[in-house]
N, C-alpha and C positions, 0 to 999 in steps of 0.2 A: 582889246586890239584897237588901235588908233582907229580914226575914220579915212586916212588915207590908204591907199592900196598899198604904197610902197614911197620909196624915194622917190623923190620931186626932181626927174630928166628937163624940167625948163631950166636955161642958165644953166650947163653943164659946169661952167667954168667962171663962176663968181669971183672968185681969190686966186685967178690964176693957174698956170699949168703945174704949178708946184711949189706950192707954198711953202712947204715943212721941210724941203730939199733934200727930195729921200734920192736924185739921181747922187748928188755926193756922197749920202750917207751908202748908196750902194756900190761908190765907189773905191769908196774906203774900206768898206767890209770887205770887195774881194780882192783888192791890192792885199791884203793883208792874209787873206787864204793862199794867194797865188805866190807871197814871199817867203808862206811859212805856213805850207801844207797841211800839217800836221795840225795845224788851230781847226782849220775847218770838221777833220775826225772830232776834234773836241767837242764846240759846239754844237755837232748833229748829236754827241752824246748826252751833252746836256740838257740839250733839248729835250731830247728823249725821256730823258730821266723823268723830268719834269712832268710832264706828258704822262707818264706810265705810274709816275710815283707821286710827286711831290703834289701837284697840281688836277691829279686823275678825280672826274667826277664832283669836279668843284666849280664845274661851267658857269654856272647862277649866281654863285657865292662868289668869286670874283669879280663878274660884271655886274653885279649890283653894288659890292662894294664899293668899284669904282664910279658908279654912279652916285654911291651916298657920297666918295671923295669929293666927286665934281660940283653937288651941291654943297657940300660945307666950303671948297674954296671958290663955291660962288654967293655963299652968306643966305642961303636960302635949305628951303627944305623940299629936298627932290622925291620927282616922281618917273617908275619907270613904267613901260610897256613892254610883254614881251607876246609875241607869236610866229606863229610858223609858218609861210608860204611855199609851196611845194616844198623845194626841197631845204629848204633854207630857215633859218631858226633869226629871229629879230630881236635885239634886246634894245632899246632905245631908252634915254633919260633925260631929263634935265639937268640945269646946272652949267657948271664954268664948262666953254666948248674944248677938244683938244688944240695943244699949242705945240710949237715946235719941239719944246724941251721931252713934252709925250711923247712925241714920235721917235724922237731918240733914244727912249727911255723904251720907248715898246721894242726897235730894233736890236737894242745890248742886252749882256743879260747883265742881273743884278745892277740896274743902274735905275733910279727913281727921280723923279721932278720933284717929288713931294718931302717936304723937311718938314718935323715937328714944331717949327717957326712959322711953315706959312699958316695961311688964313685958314684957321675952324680945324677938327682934329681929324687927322687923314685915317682912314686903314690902312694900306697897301706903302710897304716902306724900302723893299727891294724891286721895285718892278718887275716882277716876276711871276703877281698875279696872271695877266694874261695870256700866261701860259697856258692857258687851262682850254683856250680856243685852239691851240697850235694840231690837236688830233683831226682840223678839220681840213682840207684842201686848200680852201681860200676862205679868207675871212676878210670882210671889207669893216674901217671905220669912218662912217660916213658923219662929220660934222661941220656948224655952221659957218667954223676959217676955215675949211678941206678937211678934206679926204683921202684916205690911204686905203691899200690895199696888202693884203698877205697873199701870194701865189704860190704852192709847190711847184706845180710847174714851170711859171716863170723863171722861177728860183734855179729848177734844175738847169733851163737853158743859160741861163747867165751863168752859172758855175761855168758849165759846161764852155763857155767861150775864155774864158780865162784859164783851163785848168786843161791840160790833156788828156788827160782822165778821170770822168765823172765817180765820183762814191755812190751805192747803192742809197747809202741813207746823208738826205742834206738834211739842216737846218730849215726850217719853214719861217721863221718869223724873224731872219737876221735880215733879209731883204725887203724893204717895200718901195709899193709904186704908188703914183698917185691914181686918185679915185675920181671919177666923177659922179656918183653918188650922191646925194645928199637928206640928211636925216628928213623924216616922215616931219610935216610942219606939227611945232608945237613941243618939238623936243629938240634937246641941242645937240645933242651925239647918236647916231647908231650904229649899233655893231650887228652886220651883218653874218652868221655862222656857215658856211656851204656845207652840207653833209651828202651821205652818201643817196639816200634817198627821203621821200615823204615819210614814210612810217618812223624813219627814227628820228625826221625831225617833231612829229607829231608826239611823241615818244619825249624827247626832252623838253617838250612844252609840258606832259602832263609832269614830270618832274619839277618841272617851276614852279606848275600850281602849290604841289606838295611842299615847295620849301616856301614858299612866301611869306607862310603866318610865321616862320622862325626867322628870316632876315629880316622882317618889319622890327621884328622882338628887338635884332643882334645891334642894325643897323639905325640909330636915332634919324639920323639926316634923310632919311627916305620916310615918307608915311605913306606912301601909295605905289600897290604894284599891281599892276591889267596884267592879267593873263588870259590871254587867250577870250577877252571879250568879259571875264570873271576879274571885278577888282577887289583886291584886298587892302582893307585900310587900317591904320594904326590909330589907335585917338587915349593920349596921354591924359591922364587924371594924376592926382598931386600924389595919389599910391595906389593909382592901379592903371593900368595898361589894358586896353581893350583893341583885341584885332576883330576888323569886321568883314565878310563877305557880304559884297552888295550891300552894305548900310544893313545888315545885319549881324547882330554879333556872332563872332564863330569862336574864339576865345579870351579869358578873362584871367589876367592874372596881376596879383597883389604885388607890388615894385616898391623896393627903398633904395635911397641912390648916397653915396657917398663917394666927391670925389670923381674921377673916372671907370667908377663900381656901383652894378647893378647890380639886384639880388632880386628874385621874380620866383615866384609860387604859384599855378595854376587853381583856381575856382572853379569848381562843375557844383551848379547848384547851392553855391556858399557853400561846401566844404570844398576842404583842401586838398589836391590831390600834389601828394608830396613824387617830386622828380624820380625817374628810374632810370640807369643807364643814360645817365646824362653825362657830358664834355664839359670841357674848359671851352669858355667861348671868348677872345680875346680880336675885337670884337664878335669875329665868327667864328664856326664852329673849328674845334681843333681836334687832335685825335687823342687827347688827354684827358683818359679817363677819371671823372668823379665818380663817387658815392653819395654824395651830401645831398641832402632832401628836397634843395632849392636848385634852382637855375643860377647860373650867374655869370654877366657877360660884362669885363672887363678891358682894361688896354694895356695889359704885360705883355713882354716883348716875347716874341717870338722866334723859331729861326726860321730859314729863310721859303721853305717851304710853306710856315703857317700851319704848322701840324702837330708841332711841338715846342714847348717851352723853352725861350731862351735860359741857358744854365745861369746868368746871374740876374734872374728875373725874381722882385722881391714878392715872393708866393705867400706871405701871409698880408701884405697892402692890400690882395684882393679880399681877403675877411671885413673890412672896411664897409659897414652897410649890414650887415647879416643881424644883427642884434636890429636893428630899424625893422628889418623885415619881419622876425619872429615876435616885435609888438605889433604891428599891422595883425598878423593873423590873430582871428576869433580865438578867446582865452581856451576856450572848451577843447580847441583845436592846435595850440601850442606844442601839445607832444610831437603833431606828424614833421615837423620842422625843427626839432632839436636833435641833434647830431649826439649818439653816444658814442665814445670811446670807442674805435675799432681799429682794428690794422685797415691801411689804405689797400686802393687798389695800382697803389705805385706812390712814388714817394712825393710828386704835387699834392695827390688825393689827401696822404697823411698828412704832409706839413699845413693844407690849406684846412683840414680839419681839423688840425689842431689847432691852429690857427683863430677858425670859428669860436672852438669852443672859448679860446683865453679870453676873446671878446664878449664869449658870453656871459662870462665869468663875472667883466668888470663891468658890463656896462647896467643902466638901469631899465629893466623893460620886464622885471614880472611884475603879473600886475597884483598889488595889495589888498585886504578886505576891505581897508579902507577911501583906497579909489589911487591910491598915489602908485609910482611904480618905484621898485624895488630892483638893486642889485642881489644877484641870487646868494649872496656872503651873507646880506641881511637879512634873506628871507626866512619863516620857518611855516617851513610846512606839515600842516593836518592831513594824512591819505583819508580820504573819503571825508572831508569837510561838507557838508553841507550849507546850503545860502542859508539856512537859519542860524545855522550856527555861528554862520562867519559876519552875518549880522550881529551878531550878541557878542560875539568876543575880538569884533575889529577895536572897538573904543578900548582894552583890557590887555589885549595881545596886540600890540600895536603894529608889529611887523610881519605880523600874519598873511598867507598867500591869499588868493580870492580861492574860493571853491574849485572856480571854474579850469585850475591849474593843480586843484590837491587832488585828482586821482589817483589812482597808484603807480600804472605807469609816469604821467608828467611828474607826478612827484620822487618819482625815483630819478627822473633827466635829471632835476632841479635841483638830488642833494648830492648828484654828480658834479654838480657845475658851485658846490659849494655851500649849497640851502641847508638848514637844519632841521630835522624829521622830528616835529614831536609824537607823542605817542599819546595814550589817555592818563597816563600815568604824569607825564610833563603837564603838561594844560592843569590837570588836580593842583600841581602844586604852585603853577604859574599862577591861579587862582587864587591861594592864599593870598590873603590882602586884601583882597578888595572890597571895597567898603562903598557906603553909599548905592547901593542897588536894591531895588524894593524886590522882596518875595517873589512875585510873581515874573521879575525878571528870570531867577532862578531856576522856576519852575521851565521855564519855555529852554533856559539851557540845558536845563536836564535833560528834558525832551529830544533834544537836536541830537546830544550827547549820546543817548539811548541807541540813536540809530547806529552810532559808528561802535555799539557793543553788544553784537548779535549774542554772543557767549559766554557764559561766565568767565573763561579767563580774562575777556577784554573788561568787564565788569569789575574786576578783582583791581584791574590800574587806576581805578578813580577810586578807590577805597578812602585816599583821603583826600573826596572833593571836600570846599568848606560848604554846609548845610545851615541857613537861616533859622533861627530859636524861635519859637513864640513871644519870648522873654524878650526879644531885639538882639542878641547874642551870636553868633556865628559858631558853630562846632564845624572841628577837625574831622571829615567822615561821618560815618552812621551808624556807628557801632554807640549803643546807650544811646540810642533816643530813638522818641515813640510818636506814634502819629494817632489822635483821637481820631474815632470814623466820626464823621457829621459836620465839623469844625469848617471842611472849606466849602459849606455851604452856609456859612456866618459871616457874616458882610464885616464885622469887629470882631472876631472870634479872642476867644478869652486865653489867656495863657497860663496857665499851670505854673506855679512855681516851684510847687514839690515834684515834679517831674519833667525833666527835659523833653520836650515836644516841637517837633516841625512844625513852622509857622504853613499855618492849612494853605495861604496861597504859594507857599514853594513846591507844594508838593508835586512829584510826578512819579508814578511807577517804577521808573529807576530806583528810586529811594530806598524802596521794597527789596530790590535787591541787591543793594551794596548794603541791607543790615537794617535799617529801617523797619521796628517792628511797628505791627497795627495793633492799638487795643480798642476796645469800646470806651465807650464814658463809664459805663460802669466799671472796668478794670482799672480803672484812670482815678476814680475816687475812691478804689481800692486799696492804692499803692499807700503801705506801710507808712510810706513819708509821711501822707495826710493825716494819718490817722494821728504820729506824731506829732505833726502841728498842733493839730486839735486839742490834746493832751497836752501840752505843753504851758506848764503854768505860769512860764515866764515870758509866754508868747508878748511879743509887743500889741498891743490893741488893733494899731490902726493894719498891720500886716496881717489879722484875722478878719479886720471887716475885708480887705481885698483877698483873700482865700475865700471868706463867704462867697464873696461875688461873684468867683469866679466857679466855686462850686455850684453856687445857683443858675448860673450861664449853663455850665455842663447840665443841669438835671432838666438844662429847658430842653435840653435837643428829642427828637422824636422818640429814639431808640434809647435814651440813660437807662430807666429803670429806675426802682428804689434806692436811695443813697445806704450805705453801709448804717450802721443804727448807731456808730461810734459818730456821726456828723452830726448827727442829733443833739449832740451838744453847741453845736454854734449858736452863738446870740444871736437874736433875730430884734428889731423894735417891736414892741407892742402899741397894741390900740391905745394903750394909757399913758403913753411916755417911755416908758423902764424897757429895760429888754429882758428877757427872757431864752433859754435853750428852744431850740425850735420844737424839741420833743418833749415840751410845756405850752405847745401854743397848739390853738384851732383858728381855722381859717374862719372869718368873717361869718355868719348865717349857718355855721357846722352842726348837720342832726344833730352830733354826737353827744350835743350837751343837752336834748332832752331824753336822753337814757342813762346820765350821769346820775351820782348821786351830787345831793346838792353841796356837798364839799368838797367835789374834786378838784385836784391841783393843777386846772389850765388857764391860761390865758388866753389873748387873742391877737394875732400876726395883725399889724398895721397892714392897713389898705393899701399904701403906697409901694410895700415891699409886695404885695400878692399884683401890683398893676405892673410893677417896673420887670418882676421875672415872671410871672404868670403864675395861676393856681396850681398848674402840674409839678412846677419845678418847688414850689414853695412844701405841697404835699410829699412829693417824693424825698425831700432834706428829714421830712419826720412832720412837721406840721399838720394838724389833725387836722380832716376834714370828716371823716368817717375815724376807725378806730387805726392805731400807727402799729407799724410793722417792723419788729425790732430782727434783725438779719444779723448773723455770725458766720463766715465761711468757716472757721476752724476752732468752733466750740471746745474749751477743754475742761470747763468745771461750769455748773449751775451758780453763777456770779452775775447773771442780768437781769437780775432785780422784780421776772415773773412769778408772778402769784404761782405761791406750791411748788416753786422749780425743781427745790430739793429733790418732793418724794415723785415725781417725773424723771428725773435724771436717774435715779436709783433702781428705777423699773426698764431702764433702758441697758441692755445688753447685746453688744458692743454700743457703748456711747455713742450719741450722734455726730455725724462728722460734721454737718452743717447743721446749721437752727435759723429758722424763719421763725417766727411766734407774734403772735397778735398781742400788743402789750394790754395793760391795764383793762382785762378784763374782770378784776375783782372791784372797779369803782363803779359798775354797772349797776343799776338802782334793781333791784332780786322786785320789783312788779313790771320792769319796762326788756325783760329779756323776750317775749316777741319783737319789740319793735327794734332791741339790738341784733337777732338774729336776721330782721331784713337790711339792717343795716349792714351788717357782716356779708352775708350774701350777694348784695347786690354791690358790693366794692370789687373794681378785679384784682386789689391789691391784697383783701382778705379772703376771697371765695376761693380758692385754690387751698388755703390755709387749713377751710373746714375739712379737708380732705385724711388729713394725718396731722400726726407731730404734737408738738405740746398741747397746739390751739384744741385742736378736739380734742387730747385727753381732759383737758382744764373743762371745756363747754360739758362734756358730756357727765364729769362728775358734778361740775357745780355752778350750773346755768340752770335754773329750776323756771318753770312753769305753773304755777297753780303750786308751788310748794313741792312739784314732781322734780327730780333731774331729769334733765333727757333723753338720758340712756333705760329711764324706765318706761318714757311711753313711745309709741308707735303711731306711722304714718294710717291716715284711714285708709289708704290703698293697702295698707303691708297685712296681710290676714294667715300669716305665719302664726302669732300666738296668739290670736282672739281672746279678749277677755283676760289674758294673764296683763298688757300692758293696755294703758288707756289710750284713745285716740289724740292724737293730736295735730294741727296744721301747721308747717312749718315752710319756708321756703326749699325749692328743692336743690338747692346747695348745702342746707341744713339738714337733711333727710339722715346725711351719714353719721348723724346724732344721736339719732335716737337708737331705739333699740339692737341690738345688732345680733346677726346669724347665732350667736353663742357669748355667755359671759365672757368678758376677756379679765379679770379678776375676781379676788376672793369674796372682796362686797358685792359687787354686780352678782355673783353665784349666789351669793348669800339673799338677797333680792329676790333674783329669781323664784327661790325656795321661799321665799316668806311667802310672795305672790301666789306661789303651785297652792299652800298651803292656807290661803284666805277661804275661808269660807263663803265670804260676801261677794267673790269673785265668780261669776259663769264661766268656766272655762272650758271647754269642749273637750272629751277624752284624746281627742286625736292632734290638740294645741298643745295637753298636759305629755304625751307622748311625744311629740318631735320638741317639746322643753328638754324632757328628761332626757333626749339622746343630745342633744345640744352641750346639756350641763357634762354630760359623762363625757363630750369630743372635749370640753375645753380642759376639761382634767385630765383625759390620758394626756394631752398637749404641755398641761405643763403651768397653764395658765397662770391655776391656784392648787392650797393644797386642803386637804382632807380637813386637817389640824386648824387650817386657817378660818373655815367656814361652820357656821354654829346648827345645829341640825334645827330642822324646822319642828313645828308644835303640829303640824299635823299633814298630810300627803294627800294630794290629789287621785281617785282612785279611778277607774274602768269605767264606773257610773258616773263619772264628772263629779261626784261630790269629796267630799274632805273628811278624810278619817285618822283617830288618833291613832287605832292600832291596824296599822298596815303592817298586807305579806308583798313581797316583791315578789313575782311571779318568777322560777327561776327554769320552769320547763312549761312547754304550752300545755300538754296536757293537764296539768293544773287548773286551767282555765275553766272545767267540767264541773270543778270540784268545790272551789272556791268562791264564793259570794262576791259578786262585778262591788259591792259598796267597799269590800276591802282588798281589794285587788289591786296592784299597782304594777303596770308596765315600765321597763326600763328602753324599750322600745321594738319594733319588729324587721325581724323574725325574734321570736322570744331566745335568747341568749342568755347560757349561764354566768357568764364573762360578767357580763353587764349588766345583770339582777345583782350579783354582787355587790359588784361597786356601785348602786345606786341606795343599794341595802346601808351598806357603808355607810354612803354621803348623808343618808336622811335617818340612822343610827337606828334602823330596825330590823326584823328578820325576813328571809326568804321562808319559801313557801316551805319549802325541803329541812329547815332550818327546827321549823316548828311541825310539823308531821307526817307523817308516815302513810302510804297507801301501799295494800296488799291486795293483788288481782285477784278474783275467783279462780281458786286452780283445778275449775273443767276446764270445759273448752278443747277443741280440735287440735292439735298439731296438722299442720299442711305445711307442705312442699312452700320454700318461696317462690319457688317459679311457678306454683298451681294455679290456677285460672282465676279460682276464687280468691287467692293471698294475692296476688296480682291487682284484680281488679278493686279491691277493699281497699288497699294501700292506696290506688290512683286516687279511689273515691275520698279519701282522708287526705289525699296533697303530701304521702308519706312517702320517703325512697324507699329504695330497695332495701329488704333486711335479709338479715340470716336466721332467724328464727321467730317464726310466726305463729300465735295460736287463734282459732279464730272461735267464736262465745257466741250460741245463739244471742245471750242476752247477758254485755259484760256488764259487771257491779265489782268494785274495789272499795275493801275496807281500810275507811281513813281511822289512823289512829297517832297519839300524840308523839311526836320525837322526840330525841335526847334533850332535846332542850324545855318538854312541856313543864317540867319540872320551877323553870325558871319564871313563864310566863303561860298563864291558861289559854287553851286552844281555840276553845270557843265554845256554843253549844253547837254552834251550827256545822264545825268542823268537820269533829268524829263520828264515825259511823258507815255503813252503806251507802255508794254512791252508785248511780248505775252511770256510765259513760260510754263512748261510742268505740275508744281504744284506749290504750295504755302502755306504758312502756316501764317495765318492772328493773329493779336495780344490775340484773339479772343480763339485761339487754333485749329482751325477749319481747315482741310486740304484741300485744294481744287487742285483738279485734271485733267488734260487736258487728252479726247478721243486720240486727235492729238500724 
């Protein structure tokens, strides 16, 4: 509110009693009602109209308009005041003051001062805005040439003296008088509103407030409006608009101008809050409904109301600017501001939306990964682009959107308005070609790319990315090529020629899933191809020293492993000059040459080659440092050149699928096989070996100690056969060398039995007994056969001693009868089965074989269940039987059997024995008191 109270009563009559000559113009107006009645019905109806329709609730919107008028044809930029004093509503402005031409213009209708020639650009072009005051009784305009006044009442009585009879309803604003009023200092016109009371003028002040941030918007030529003590200000920036209340901001909105076309987006917090229910504003608000995401306040004509579109108003001149404004807004943010394709909400709304969009179509404002902006014809867009990626593929895909516009939605506006959508499938093959980008660029595209393919199907579209070689080569996709594990932590990593492989720094996990297989370095030095190189006798030189090289590179890596036994053939330099197979050389200071015999055929790896790849990679190619490790994944015939292969392969059923094997164990010097075997042991590439497989069959027939094999003597801990095998110290990786649970062939059997059968040997009856069940598991098994093994000269007996003519014990009770020096157990419990066959093996007879015993036939018959047949039986360790006899005092007569004939019994054989029971052919058990 101004600081004065009201109009300034000093000097009522500065410019006279009537400047603007409204007694003429009021005299013309009613000569003209009074000639021609029927005009006056009109006007009171136009008025009305106006009033109720055209002009209803536009009170503010008009007198600020014409206030923004008065400042643009006074070459300035105006400010108004509006408040309320009782009953009365105040609108006051600066600017050019009212002139005569106003006042005639305010008393007619449709008649204006203002022509799009004068000075600065008008609103108001039928004068018929100030209609909008005409709902009020009186309405004064008090400015600094005069002042006028509007009276109903007056009005009525002046009819009234010209006319016979007055109409219910006059015209109010066809008459004025002059005013003595004069505007509040500091402003040059006011319009005073008389209403019915304070509430509703208190009432249309708060409505003022309410529109003010929107006419500052509408109206350029005004940037300050008091309300009621509250000022509202406008403060223009080069694209953005800020209204402020009291010097603080109340709204911010983003502006592109084209022309006599604004286009305006509102900011809450830097995002966008795209328009709803918003109008045509031409400058001010109109009742012409948009849809379109922006504001926008223009100067197409109108009709005369101001409420609607004039019909040959060019409605897409207003699209003029909208493309300006949709670059202004933040990229991320673009979508809320792009208009799709819709039916209008009437046919401005379509045509100026259509409109929009052609402009959006041509002009240039998406913005590019590269930084430049883009007509959307040109663009192509990535949905869900990421800045990584769109960093990596701006220099490649040149016309590429920024990210910050390839989401799904914005990139769907975008290939509305003409953009081209790629897919992962396009990008793959927009990629072919490109050339000049290191590895590890690749890698990080991969990466980016990763993201936009959560699924295998999306995975399936870049099937033919191109993928960087080891070799420096580009492949089409991933399909045939392989990735060594280890390689992209190799600062120079080596590349394979016999194998297509990913350069280690392209790699990314993607890889792996468009086809990209992994293998190790061992699989890698596996591959078929190598091995053909290797073979290859027409190989060029210099492309085997670079294979070497790079096979040496792979056997440095942590995890290689031994190289296949076919690499062993690469030449390597030697100490001496000359080169050499690597599985002909020893590494520098190699135990292995003082367990050699002094003619072995090795040499010695130059120093420079064990410094340039390291000892591990040199040993693992085959190069000796301990004994070499010859490896075949798919052995198919005994053709690798190990001592005895033949009759190893022949003992083997089903063939072996693989072969690892310790080579050249036959140049070992037969006195230095201890200090081979700690050599073998304590290797980890041999000590697994002693385990199984050729290497132990070979060691344990013909690795001698003392002139022994090792399969005939025992560790001093192993106290299984005392005395049958001698002790010896062995490393304990070695251990499963020597003697084992049971022969596993016909010599080893054979062995055995010489050993049972030494005289000079102490062997304890209970070592000769878990022997002799040993030898009989490994026969019924299969081991060896009968035929194959030669019977021994003499048998280990019950007494530990050696006897030429042994009986195998073939029932326990035998045991009474028979002399412990010739006695021989097959093992316990005493078994017929197994007297047998041991009878067999060592080609002599059982006990049953050579004679005969016949119980005493006294003796008791008892019950088996009797107390005494009971408890005798427990006492003997005997089961239950069916018929028992029991003998104070049993004696069974031995005598010779069918066979005595062949061979004598003995003297000590035949004859009376006395024994504690017996068990007659009979089945019958007979039992001794005794």
């Amino acid at each position: 509110m101004p600081d004065s109270p009201g109009p300034d009563p000093v000097d009522p009559d500065p410019v006279g009693p009537d400047p603007f000559g409204t007694d003429a113009l009021r005299r013309a107006v009613l000569e003209g009602w009074r000639s021609v009645p029927t005009r006056l019905a009109e006007d009171a109806a136009a008025e009305a109209e106006l009033i109720e329709i055209g002009y209803r609730d536009r009170l503010f919107t008009e007198l600020v308009a014409n206030a923004a008028d008065a400042a643009a044809a006074a070459g300035e930029t105006g400010r108004v005041a509006i408040w309320a004093r009782d009953t009365a509503v105040h609108v006051a402005n600066t600017g050019a003051p009212l002139t005569a031409d106003g006042v005639r213009s305010l008393t007619a209708l449709r008649v204006s001062p203002k022509t799009p020639g004068g000075v600065g650009r008008t609103v108001g072009r039928f004068g018929l805005g100030f209609r909008a005051t005409a709902f009020a009784p009186r309405v004064v305009i008090a400015s600094t040439t005069g002042s006028v006044q509007f009276d109903a009442d007056r009005s009525r009585a002046a009819i009234a003296e010209v006319l016979p009879r007055t109409p219910e309803a006059v015209p109010v604003q066809r008459l004025a008088w002059p005013s003595p009023e004069r505007p509040t200092p500091g402003f040059v016109t006011e319009v005073i509103v008389q209403v019915d009371d304070a509430d509703r003028a208190a009432g249309l002040v708060a409505a003022a407030a309410a529109q003010a941030p929107d006419l500052l918007l509408e109206l350029e030529a005004v940037d300050r409006v008091e309300v009621d003590g509250v000022t509202f200000s406008r403060r223009d920036g080069a694209d953005e608009t800020i209204v402020e209340r009291d010097g603080v901001p109340l709204q911010t909105w983003l502006t592109a101008r084209s022309g006599g076309t604004r286009w305006l987006v509102r900011l809450v917090d830097g995002r966008v809050v795209p328009e709803a229910g918003g109008v045509l504003r031409s400058p001010t608000a109109t009742d012409v409904e948009l849809t379109l995401p922006a504001r926008v306040v223009t100067d197409l004509p109108l009709t005369p109301d101001r409420r609607e579109l004039h019909p040959d108003a060019d409605i897409a001149a207003a699209a003029a600017g909208y493309p300006e404004l949709v670059a202004l807004v933040p990229d991320d943010q673009k979508s809320t501001v792009l208009p799709p394709p819709a039916l209008g909400a009437g046919r401005v709304d379509a045509a100026l939306r259509s409109a929009v969009r052609d402009a959006l179509a041509e002009a240039r404002w998406v913005p590019s990964a590269s930084g430049e902006a883009l007509r959307p014809s040109r663009a192509w867009v990535l949905p869900g682009l990421s800045d990584a990626a769109a960093t990596l593929l701006r220099d490649v895909l040149e016309p590429l959107a920024a990210p910050a516009v390839c989401d799904r939605v914005t990139a769907s506006a975008l290939v509305g308005l003409g953009a081209r959508e790629l897919g992962l499938a396009d990008v793959a093959d927009l990629l072919t070609g490109v050339q000049g980008r290191e590895p590890r660029w690749w890698a990080e595209l991969y990466a980016a790319l990763a993201e936009l393919a959560p699924d295998a199907r999306d995975v399936q579209e870049l099937s033919a990315i191109p993928v960087p070689r080891a070799d420096g080569r580009m492949h089409v996709g991933c399909r045939g090529l392989f990735l060594i594990d280890g390689l992209d932590a190799v600062a120079d990593a080596p590349a394979p020629a016999w194998v297509p492989t990913v350069a280690p720094a392209a790699y990314d996990p993607l890889l792996e899933r468009l086809g990209v297989e992994r293998i190790s370095p061992a699989a890698a030095l596996e591959h078929p191809a190598l091995e053909a190189v290797v073979d290859d006798p027409d190989a060029d030189p210099e492309f085997l020293e670079e294979v070497t090289d790079v096979v040496l590179r792979l056997l440095a890596l942590p995890d290689a492993g031994p190289a296949p036994t076919a690499l062993g053939a690469l030449d390597l330099p030697c100490d001496d000059g000359d080169t050499r197979s690597a599985d002909e050389l020893l590494l520098p200071g190699s135990p292995l040459v003082d367990v050699l015999v002094a003619d072995a055929p090795f040499g010695v790896v130059s120093q420079r080659v064990v410094d340039a790849y390291g000892a591990d990679a040199v040993r693992r190619l085959g190069v000796g440092w301990g004994f070499g490790v010859l490896r075949d994944p798919a052995p198919v015939a005994p053709d690798h050149d190990l001592a005895d292969e033949e009759s190893w392969w022949d003992e083997q059923e089903p063939p072996p699928e693989t072969l690892a094997a310790v080579r050249d164990l036959d140049l070992v010097d037969p006195n230095r096989w201890p200090a081979a075997l700690d050599l073998l042991a304590g290797d980890p590439d041999t000590a697994p070996l002693l385990a199984d497989g050729y290497t132990r069959w070979w060691l344990r027939r013909y690795a001698r100690i003392d002139d022994v094999p090792l399969r005939l003597l025992r560790d001093p801990d192993d106290h299984r056969y005392g005395g049958l095998f001698d002790a010896v110290t062995v490393p304990e990786a070695a251990r499963g060398l020597l003697a084992a649970q049971a022969p596993e062939d016909a010599d080893e059997a054979g062995a055995w039995l010489a050993a049972l059968g030494d005289p000079d040997r102490d062997v304890a009856p209970g070592a000769a007994l878990r022997a002799h069940a040993a030898l009989l598991a490994s026969l019924r098994e299969g081991r060896y056969r009968l035929e194959d093994v030669d019977p021994p000269d003499g048998a280990r007996t019950l007494a530990g001693t050696v006897t030429d003519d042994p009986l195998v014990v073939d029932a326990p009770w035998w045991i009474d009868v028979i002399p412990a020096g010739r006695c021989v157990l097959a093992g316990l419990p005493v078994d017929a089965a197994a007297a047998r066959m041991l009878a067999d093996l060592l080609d002599v007879d059982t006990v049953s074989d050579r004679l005969t015993a016949i119980p005493d036939p006294g003796g008791d018959a008892v019950g088996p269940d009797s107390p005494e047949a009971v408890a005798l039986l427990a006492a003997r360790g005997l089961p239950p039987a069916a018929d028992v006899r029991v003998h104070d005092d049993l004696v069974v007569t031995v005598v010779t059997g069918e066979n005595a004939g062949e061979k004598d019994a003995g003297e000590n054989d035949a004859g009376e024995k006395r024994v504690p029971m017996w068990v007659d052919d009979a089945g019958v058990v007979h039992l001794s008191r005794r």
